[in-house]
PDB file of N, H, CA, C and O in Angstrom:
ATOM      1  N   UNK A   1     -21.708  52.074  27.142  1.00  0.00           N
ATOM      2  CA  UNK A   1     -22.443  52.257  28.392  1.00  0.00           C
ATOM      3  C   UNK A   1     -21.742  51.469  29.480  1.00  0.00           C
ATOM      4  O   UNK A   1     -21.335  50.307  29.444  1.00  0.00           O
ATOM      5  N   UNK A   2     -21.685  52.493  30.599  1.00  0.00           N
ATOM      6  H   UNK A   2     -22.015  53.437  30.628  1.00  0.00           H
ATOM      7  CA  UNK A   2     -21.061  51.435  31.752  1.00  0.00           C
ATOM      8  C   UNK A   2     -21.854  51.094  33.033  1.00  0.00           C
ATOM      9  O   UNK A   2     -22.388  51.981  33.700  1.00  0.00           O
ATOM     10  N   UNK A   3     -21.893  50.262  33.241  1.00  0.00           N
ATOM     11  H   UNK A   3     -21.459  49.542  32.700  1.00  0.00           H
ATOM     12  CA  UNK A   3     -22.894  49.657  34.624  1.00  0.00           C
ATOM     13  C   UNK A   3     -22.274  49.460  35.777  1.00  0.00           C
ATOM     14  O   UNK A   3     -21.870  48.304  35.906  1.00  0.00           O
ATOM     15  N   UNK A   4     -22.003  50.331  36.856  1.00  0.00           N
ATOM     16  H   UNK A   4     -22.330  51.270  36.751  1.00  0.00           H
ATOM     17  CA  UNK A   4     -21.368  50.102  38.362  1.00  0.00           C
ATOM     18  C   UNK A   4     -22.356  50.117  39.775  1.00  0.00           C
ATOM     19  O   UNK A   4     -23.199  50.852  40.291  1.00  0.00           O
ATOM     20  N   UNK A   5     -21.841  49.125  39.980  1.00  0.00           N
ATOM     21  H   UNK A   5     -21.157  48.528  39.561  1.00  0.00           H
ATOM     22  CA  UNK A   5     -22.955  48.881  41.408  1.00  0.00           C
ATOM     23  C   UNK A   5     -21.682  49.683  42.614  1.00  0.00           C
ATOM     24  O   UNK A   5     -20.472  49.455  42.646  1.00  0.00           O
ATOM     25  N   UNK A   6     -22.439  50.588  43.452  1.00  0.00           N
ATOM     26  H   UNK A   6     -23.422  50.773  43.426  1.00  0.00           H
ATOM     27  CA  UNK A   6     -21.937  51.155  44.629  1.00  0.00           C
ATOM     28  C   UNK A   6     -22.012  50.377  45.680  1.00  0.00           C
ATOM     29  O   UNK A   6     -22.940  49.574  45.588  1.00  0.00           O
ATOM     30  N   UNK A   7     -21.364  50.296  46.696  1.00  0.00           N
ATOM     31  H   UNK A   7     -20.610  50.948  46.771  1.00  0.00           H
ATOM     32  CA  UNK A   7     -21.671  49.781  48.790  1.00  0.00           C
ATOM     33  C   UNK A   7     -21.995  50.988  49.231  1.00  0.00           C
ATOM     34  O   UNK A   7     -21.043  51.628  49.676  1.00  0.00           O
ATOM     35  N   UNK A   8     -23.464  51.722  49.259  1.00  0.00           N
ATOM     36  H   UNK A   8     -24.237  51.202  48.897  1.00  0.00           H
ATOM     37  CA  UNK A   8     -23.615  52.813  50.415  1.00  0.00           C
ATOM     38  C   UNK A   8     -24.074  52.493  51.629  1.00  0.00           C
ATOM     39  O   UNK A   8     -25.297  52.485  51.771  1.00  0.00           O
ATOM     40  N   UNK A   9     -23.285  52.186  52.680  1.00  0.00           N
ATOM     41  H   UNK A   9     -22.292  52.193  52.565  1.00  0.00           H
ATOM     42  CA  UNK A   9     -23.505  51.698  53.943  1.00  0.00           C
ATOM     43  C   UNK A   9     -24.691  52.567  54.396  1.00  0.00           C
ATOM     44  O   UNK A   9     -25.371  52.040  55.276  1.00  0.00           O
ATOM     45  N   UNK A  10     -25.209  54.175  53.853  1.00  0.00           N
ATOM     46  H   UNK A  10     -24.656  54.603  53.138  1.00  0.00           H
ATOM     47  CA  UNK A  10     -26.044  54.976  54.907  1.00  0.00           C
ATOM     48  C   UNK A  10     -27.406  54.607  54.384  1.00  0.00           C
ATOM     49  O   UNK A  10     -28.448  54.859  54.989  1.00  0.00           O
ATOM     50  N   UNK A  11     -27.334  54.008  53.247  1.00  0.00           N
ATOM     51  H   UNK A  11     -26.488  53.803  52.755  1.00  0.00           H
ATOM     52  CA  UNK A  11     -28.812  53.792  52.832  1.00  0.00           C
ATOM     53  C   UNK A  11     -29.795  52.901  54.052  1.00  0.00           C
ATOM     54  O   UNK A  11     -29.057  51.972  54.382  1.00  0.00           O
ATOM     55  N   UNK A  12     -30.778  52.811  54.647  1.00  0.00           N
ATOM     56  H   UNK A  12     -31.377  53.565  54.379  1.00  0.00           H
ATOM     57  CA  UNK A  12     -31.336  52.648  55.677  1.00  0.00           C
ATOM     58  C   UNK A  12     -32.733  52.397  55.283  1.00  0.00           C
ATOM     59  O   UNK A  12     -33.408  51.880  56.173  1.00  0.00           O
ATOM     60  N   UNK A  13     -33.508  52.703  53.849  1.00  0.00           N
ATOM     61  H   UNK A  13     -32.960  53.124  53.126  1.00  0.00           H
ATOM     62  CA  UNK A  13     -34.824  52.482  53.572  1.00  0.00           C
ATOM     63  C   UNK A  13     -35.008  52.589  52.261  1.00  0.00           C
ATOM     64  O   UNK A  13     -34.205  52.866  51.370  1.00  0.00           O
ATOM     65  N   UNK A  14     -36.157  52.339  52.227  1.00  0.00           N
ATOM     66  H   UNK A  14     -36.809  52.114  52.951  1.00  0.00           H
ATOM     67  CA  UNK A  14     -36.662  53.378  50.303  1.00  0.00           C
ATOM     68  C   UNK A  14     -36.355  54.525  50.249  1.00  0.00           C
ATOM     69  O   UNK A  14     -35.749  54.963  49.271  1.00  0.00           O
ATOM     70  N   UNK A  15     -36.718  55.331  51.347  1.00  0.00           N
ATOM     71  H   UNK A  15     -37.210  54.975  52.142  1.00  0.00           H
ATOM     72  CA  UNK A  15     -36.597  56.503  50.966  1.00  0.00           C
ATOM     73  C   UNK A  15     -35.098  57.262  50.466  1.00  0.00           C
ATOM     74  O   UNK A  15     -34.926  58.297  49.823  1.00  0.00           O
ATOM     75  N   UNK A  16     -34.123  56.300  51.039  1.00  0.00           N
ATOM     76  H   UNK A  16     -34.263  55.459  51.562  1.00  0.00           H
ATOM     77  CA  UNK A  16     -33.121  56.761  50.857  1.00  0.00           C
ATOM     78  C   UNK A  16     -32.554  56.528  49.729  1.00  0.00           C
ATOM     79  O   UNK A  16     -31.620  57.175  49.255  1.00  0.00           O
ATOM     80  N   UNK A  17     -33.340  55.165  49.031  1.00  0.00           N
ATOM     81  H   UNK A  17     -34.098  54.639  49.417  1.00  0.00           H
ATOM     82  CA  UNK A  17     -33.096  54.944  47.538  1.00  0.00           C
ATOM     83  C   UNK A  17     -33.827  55.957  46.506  1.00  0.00           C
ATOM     84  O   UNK A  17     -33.286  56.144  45.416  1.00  0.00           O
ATOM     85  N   UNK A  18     -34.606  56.379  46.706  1.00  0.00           N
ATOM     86  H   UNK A  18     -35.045  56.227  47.591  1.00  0.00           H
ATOM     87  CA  UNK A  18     -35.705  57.710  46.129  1.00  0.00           C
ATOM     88  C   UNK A  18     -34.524  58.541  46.093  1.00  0.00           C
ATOM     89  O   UNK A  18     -33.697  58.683  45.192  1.00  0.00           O
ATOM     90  N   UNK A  19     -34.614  59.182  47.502  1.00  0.00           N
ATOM     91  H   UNK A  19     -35.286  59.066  48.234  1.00  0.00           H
ATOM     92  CA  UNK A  19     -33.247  60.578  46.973  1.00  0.00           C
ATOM     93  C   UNK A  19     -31.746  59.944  46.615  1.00  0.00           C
ATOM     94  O   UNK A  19     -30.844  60.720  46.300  1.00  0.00           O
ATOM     95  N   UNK A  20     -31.629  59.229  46.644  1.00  0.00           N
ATOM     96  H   UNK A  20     -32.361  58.598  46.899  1.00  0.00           H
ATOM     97  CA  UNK A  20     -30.367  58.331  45.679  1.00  0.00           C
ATOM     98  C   UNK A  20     -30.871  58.824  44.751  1.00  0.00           C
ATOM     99  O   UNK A  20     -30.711  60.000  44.422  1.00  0.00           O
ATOM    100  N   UNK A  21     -31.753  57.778  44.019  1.00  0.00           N
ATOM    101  H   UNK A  21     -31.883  56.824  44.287  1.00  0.00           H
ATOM    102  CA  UNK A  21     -32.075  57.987  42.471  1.00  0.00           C
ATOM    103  C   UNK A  21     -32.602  59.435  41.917  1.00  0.00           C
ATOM    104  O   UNK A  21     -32.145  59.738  40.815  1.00  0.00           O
ATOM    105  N   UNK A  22     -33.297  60.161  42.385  1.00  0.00           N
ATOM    106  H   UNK A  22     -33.669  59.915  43.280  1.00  0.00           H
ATOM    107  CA  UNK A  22     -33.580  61.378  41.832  1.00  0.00           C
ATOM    108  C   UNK A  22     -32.196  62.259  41.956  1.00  0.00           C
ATOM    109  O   UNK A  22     -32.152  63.108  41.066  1.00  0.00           O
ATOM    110  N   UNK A  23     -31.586  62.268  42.423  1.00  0.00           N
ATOM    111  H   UNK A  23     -31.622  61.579  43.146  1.00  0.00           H
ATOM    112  CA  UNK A  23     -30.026  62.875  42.228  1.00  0.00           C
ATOM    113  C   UNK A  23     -29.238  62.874  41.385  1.00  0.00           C
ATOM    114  O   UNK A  23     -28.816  63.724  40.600  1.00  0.00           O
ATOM    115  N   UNK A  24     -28.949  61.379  41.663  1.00  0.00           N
ATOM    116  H   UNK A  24     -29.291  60.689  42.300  1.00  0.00           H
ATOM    117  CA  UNK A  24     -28.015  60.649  40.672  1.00  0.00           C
ATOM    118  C   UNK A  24     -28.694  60.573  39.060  1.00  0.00           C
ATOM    119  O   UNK A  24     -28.029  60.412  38.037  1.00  0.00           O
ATOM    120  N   UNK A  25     -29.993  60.713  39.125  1.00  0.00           N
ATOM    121  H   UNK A  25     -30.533  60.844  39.957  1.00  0.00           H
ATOM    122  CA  UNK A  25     -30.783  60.708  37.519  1.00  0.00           C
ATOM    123  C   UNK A  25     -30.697  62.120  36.977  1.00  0.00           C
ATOM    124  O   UNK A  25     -31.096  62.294  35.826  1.00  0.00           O
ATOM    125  N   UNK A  26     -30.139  63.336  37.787  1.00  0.00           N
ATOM    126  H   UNK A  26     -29.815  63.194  38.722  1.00  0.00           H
ATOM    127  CA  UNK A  26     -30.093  64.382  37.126  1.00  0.00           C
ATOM    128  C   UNK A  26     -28.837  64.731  36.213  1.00  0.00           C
ATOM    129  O   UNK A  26     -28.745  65.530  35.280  1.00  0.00           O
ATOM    130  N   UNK A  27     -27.875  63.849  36.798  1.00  0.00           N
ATOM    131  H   UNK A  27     -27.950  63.201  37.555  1.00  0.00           H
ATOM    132  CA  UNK A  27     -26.769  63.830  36.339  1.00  0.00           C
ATOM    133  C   UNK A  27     -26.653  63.667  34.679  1.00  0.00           C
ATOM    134  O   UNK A  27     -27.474  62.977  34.074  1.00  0.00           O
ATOM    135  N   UNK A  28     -25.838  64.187  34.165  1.00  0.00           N
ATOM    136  H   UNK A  28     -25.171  64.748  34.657  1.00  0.00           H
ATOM    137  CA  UNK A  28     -25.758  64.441  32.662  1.00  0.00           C
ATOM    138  C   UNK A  28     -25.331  62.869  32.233  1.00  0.00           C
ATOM    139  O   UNK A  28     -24.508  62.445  33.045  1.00  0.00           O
ATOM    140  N   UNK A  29     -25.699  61.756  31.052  1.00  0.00           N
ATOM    141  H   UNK A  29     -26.368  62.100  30.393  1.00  0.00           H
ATOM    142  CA  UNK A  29     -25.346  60.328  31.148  1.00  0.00           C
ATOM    143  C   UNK A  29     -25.592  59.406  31.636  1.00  0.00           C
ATOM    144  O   UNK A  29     -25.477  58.268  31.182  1.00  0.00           O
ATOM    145  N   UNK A  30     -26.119  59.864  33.038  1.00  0.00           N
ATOM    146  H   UNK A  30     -26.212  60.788  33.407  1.00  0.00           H
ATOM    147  CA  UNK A  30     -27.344  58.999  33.834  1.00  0.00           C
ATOM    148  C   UNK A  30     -28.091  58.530  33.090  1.00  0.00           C
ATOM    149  O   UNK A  30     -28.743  59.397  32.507  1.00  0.00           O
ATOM    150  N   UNK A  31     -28.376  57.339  32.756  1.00  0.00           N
ATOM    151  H   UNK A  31     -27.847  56.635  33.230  1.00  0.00           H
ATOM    152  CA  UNK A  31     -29.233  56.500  32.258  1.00  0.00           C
ATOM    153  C   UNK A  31     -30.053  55.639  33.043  1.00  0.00           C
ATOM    154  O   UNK A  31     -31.162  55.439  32.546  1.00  0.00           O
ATOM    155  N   UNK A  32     -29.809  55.038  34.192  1.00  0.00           N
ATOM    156  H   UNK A  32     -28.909  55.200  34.595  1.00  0.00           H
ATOM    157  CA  UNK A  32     -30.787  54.200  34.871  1.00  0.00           C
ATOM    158  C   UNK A  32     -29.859  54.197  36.360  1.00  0.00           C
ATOM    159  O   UNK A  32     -28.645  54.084  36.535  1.00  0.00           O
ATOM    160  N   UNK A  33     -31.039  54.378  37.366  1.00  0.00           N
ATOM    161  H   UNK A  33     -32.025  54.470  37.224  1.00  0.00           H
ATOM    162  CA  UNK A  33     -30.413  53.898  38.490  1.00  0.00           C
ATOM    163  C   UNK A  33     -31.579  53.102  39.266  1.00  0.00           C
ATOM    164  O   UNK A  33     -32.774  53.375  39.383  1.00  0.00           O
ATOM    165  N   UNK A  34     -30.754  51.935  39.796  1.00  0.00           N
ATOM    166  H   UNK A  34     -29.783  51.713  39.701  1.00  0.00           H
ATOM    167  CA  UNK A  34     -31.916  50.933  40.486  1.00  0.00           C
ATOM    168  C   UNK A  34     -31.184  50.953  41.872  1.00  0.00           C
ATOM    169  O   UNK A  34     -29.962  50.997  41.727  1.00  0.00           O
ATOM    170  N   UNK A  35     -31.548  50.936  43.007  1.00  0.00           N
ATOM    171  H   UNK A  35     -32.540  50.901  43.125  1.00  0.00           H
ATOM    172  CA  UNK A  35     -31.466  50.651  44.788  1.00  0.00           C
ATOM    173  C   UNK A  35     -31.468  49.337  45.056  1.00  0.00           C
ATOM    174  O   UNK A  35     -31.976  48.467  44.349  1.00  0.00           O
ATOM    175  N   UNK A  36     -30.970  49.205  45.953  1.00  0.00           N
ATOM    176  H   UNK A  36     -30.558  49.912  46.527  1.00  0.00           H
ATOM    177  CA  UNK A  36     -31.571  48.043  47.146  1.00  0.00           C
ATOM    178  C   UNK A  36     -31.128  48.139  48.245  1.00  0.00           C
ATOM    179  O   UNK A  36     -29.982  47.847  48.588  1.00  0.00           O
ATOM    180  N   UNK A  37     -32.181  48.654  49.062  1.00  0.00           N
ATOM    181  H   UNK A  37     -33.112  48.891  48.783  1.00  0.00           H
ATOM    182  CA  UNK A  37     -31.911  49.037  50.679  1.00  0.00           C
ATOM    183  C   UNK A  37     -31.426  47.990  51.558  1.00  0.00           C
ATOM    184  O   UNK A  37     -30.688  48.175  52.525  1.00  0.00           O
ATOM    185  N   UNK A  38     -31.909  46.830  51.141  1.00  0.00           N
ATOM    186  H   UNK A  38     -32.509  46.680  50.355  1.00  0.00           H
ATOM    187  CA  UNK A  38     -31.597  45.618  52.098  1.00  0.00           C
ATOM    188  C   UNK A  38     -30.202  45.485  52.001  1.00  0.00           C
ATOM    189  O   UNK A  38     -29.448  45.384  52.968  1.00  0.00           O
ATOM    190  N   UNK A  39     -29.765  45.485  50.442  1.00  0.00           N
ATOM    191  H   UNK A  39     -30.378  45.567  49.656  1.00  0.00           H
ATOM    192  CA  UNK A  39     -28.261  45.765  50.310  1.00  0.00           C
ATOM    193  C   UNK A  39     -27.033  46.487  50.566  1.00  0.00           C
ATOM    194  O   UNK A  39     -25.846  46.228  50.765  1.00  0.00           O
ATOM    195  N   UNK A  40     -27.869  47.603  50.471  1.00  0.00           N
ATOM    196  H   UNK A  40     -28.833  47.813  50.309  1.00  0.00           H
ATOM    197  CA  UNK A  40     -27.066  48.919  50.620  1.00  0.00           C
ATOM    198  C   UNK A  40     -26.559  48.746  49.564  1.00  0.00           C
ATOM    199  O   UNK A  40     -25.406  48.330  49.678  1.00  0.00           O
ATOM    200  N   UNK A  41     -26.953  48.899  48.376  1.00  0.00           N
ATOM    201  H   UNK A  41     -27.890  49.236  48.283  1.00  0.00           H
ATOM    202  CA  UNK A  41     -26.402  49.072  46.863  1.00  0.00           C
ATOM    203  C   UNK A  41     -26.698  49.969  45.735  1.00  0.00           C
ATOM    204  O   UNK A  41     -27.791  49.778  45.202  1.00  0.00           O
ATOM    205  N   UNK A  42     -26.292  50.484  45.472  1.00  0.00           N
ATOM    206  H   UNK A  42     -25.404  50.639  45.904  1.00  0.00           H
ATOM    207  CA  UNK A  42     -26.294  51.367  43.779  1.00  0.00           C
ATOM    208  C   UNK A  42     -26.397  51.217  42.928  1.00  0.00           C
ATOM    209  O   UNK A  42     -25.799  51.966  42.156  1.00  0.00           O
ATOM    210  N   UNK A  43     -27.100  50.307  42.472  1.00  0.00           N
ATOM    211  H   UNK A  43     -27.586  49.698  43.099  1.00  0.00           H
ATOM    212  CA  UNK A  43     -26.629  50.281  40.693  1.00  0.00           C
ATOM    213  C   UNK A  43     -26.820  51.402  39.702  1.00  0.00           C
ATOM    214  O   UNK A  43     -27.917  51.951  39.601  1.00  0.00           O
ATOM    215  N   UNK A  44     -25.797  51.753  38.975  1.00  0.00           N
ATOM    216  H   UNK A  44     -24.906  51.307  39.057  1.00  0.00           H
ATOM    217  CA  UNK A  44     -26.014  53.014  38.149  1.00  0.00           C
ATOM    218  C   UNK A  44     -25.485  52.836  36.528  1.00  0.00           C
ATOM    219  O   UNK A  44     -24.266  52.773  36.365  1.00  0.00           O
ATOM    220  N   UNK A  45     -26.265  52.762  35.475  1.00  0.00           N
ATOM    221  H   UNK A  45     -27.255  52.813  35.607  1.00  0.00           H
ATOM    222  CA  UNK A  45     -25.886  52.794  34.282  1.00  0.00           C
ATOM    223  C   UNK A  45     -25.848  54.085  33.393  1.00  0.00           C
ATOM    224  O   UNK A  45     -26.893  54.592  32.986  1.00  0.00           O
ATOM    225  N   UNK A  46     -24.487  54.651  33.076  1.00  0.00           N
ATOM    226  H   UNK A  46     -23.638  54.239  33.407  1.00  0.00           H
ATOM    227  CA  UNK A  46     -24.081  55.730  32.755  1.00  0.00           C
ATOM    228  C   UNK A  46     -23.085  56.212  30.942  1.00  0.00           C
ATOM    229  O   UNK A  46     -22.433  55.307  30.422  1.00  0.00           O
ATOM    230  N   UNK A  47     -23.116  57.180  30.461  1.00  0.00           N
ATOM    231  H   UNK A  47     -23.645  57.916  30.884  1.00  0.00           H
ATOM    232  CA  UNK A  47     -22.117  57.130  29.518  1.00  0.00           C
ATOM    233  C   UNK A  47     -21.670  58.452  29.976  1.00  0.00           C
ATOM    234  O   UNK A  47     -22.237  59.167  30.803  1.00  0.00           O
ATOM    235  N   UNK A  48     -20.588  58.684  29.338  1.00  0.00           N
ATOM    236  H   UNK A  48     -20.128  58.103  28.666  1.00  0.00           H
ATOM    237  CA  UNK A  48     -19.904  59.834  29.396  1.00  0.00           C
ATOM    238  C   UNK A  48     -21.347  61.041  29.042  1.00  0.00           C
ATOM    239  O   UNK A  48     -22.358  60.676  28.443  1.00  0.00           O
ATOM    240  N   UNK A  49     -21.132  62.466  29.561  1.00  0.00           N
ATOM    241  H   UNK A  49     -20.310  62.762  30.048  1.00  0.00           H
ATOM    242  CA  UNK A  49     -20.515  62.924  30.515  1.00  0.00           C
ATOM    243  C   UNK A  49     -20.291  62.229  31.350  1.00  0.00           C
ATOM    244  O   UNK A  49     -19.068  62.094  31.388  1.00  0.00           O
ATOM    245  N   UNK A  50     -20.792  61.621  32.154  1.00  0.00           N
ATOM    246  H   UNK A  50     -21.786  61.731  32.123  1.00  0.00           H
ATOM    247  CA  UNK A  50     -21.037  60.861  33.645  1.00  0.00           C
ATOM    248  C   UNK A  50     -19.895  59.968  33.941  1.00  0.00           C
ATOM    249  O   UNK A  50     -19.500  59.058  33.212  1.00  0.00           O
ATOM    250  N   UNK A  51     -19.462  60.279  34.950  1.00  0.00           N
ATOM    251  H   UNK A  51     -19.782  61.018  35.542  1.00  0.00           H
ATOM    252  CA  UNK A  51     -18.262  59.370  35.483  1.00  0.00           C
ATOM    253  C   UNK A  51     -18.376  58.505  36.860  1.00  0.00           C
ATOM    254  O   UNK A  51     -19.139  58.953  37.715  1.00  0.00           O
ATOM    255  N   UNK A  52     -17.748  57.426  37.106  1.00  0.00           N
ATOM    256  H   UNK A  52     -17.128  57.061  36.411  1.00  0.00           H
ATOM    257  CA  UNK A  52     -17.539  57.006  38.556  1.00  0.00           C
ATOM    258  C   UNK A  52     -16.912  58.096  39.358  1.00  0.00           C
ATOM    259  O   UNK A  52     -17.041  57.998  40.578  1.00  0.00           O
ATOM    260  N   UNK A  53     -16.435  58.837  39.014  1.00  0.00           N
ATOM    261  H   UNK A  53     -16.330  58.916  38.023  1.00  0.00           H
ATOM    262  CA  UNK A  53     -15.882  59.447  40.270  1.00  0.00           C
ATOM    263  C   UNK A  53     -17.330  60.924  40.217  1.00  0.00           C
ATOM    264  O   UNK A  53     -17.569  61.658  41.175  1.00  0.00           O
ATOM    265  N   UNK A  54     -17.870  60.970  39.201  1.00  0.00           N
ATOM    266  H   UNK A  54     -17.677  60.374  38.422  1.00  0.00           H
ATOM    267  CA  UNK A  54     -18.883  62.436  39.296  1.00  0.00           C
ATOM    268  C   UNK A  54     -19.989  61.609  40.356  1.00  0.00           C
ATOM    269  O   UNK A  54     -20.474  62.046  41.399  1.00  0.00           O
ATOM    270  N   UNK A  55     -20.171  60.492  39.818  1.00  0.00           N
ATOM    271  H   UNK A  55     -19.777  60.137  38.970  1.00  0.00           H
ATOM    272  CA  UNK A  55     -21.176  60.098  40.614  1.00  0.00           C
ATOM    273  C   UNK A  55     -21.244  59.874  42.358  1.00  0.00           C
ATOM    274  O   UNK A  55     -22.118  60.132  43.186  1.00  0.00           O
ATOM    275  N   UNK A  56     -19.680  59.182  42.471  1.00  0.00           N
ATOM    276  H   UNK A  56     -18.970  58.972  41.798  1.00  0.00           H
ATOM    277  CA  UNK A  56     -18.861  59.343  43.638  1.00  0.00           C
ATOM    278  C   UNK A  56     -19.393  60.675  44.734  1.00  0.00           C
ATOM    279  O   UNK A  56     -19.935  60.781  45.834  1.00  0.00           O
ATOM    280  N   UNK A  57     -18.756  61.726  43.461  1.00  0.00           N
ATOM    281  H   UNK A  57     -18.315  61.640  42.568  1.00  0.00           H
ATOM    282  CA  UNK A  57     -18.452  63.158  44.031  1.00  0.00           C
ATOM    283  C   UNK A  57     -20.103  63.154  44.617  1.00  0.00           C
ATOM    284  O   UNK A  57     -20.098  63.302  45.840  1.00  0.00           O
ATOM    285  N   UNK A  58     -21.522  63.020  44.035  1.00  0.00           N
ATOM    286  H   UNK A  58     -21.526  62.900  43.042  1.00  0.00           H
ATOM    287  CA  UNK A  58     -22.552  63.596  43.878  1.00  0.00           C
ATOM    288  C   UNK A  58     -23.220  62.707  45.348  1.00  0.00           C
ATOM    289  O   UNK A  58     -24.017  63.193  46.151  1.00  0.00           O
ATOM    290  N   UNK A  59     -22.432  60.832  45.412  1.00  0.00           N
ATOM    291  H   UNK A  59     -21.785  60.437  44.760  1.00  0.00           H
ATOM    292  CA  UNK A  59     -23.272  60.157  46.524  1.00  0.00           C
ATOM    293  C   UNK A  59     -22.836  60.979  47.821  1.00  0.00           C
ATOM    294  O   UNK A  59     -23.520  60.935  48.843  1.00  0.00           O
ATOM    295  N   UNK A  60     -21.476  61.852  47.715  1.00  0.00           N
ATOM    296  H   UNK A  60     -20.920  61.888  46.885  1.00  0.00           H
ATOM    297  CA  UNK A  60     -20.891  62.354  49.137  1.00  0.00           C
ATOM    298  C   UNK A  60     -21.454  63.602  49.560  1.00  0.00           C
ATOM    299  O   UNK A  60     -21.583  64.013  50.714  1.00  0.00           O
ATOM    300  N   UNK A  61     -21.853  64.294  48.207  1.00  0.00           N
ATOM    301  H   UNK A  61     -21.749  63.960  47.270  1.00  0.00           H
ATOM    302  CA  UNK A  61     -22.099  65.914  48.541  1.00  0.00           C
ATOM    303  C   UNK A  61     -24.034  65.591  49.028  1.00  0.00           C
ATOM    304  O   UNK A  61     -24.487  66.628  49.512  1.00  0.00           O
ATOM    305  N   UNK A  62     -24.936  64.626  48.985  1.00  0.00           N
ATOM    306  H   UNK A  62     -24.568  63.783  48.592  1.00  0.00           H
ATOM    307  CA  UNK A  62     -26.116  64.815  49.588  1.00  0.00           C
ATOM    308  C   UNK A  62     -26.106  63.147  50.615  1.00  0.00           C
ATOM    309  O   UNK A  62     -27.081  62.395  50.638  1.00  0.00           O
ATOM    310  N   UNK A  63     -24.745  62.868  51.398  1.00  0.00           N
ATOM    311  H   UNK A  63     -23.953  63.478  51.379  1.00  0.00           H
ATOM    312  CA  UNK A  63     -24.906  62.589  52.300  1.00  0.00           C
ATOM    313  C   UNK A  63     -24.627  61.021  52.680  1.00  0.00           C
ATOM    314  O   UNK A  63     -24.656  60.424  53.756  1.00  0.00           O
ATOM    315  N   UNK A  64     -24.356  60.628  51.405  1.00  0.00           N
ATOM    316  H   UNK A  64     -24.332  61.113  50.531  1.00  0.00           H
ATOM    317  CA  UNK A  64     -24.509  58.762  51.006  1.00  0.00           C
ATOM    318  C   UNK A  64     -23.060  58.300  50.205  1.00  0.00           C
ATOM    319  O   UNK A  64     -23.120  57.751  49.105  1.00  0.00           O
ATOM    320  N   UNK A  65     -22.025  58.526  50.744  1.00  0.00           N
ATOM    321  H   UNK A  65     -21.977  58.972  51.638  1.00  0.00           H
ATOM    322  CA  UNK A  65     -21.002  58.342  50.382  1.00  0.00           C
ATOM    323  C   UNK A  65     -20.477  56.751  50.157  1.00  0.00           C
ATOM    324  O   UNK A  65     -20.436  55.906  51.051  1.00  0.00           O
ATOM    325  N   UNK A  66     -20.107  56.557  48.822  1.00  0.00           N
ATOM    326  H   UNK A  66     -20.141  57.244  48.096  1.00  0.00           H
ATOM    327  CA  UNK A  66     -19.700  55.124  48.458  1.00  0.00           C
ATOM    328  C   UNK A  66     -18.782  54.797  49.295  1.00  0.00           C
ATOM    329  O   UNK A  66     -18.029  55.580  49.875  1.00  0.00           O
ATOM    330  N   UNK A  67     -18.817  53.279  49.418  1.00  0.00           N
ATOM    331  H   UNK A  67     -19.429  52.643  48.947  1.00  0.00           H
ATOM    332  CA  UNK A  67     -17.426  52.780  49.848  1.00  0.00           C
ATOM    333  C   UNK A  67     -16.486  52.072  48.733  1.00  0.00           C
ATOM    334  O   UNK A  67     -15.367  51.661  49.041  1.00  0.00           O
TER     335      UNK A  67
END
């Protein structure tokens, strides 16, 4: 299992951690994802299928692109 915390600069509230996490939890390997808006952070714990870069691909295509 691998555990990577993201920098999403667009995160701005809860809500934006909500559609973070319901996204990113559909993902195949997705195992846990926790927010923090104050942070602007990601944490995401994943196994294969699931990759850093799928997850990458998935924060850019609904709007919340990692740094």
């Amino acid at each position: 299992m691998a555990e990577k915390t993201f920098s999403v600069p667009n995160i701005s509230c809860g809500h934006c951690v909500m559609s973070i996490k319901n996204e990113l939890s559909e993902l195949d390997g997705v195992s846990g994802v926790e927010g923090d808006a104050d942070k602007k952070e990601v944490t995401v714990a994943f196994d294969a299928p699931a990759s850093e870069e799928k997850i990458r691909d998935t924060l850019k295509e609904i709007n919340y692109p990692a740094e």
